[in-house]
N, C-alpha and C positions, 0 to 999 in steps of 0.2 A: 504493500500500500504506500502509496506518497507521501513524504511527511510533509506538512505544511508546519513554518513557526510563524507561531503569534508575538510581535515585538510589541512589549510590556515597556513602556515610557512614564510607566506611574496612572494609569487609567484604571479605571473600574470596569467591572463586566467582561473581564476575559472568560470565565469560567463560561458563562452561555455561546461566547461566540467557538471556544472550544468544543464544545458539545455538538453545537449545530456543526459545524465545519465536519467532524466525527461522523454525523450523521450522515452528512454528504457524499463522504467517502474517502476522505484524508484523516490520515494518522497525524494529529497536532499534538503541539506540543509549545509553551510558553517560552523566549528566548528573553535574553538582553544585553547581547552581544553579538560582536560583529562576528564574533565565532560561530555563532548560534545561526546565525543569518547564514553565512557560508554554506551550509548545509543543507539548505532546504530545498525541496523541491515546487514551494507556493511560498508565499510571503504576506501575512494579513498586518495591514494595520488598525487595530482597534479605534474605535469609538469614545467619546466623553471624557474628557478632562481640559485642559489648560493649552491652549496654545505655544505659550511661552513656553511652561515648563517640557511639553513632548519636543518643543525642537530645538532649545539647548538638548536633553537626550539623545533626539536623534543625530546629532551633529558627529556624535563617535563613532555612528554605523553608516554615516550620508554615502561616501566610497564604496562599502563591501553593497552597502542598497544599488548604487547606480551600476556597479559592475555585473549585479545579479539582473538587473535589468536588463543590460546589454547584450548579455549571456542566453536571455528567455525566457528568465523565469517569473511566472504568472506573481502578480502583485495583486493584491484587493485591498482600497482602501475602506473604512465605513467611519461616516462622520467626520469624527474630528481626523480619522485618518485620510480623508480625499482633501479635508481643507491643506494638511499639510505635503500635499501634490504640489501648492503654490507659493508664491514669494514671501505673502505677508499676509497678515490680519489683521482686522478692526480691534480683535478683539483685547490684544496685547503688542507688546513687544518682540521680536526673537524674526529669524527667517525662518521660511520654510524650506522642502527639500527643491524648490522650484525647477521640477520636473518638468511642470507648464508655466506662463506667464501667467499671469494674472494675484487678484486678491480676494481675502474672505469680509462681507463686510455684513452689517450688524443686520436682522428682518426689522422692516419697518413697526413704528411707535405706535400705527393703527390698529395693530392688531396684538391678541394677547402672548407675548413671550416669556419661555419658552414654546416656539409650536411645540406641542405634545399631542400627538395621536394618529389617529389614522388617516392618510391622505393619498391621492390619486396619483397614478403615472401619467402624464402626458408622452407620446415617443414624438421625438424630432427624429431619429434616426435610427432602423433597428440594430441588434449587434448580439452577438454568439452567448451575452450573459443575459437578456433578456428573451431566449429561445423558449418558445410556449408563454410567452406572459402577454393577456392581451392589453391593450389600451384602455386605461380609467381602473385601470389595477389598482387593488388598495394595500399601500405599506404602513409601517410604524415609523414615526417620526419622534426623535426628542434633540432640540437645534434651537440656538440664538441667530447662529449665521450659517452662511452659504457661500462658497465659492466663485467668484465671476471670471470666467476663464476668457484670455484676449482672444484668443481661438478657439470659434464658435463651432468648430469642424468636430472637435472631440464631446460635444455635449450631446447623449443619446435621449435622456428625457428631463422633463422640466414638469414642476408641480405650483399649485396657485396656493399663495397665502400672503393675503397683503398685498404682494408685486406675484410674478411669475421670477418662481428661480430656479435655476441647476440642480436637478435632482441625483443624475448618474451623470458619469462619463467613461468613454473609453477610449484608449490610444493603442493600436500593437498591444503589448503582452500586459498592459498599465488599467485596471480598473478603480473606478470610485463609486462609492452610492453615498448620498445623504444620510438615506432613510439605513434602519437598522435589518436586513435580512432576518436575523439571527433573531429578531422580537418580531418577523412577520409573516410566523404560521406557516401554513404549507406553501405558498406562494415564496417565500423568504427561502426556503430548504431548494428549491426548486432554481431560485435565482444561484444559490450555493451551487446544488448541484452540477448548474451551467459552467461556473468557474471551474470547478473539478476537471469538467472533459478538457479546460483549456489544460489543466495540469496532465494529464494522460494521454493527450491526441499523440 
């Protein structure tokens, strides 16, 4: 079986994204090291915590991350892990691993933040991690911000609250979602399991 490592930058909620990823059909396993990374054969980056604090962290593995990229190896980020795809945040201080241009910036003050809950896929564009998922699909959200990427070409769907923002992207071997798979039921398992085939084709 594939092992995938989950890079732990001090976040919360690896154990469920463990589990799901398990379910999917990857042997995970929690890293925090560039040792750790070396070895994988998928790379997740987890959801919820700190801006600032995950990318001082990732700043020790940003190298063995860009080299496993170049090499092939399937990357998923979720949440706070696709924000740190990009150069900066609203939300703090720190760079990110700016894989793509662009910045993460706050959801508008009209509506109640955090979004928490369930909300729709819109597709701009389909792609290999949303195979079987139809349009108006409902995921799990928990986000202050969102990523706005300068290149529109990599954004596969987009969800409404407040404005219309970035919900997934994909590039080559490089994924992101907003929303949380790992808290979106069988529809979520389904998305995982799309990433998988990218890890075994």
């Amino acid at each position: 079986m594939p092992q995938a490592v989950i890079f732990d930058y001090g976040v919360g909620n690896l154990l469920s994204l463990k589990t799901a990823l398990e379910k999917a059909g990857l042997n995970s396993t929690i890293g925090t090291s560039a040792k750790d990374l070396a070895k994988a054969d998928a790379i997740a980056l987890p959801g919820v915590g700190s801006f600032t604090a995950a990318s001082s962290k990732l700043g020790a593995v940003k190298e063995t991350l860009q080299n496993k990229i170049k090499d092939g190896t399937p990357l998923l980020g979720i949440c706070l892990g696709l924000q740190l795809f990009f150069e900066k945040s609203e939300e703090g201080p720190g760079n990110g691993l700016a894989f793509f241009k662009g910045k993460n910036v706050q959801l508008p003050k009209t509506v109640k933040v955090p979004h928490m809950g369930w909300n729709t896929l819109n597709f701009v564009q389909q792609n290999e991690l949303f195979e079987g998922v139809a349009e108006g699909t409902y995921v799990y959200f928990v986000h202050s911000l969102y990523p706005v990427p300068k290149d529109k070409s990599i954004v596969c769907t987009t969800t409404e609250y407040g404005t219309t923002f970035t919900s997934a992207i994909a590039s080559k071997n490089i994924y992101g979602t907003q929303f949380h798979p790992e808290k979106s039921g069988d529809i979520g398992l389904k998305i995982l399991k799309n990433f998988v085939k990218t890890v075994v084709r």
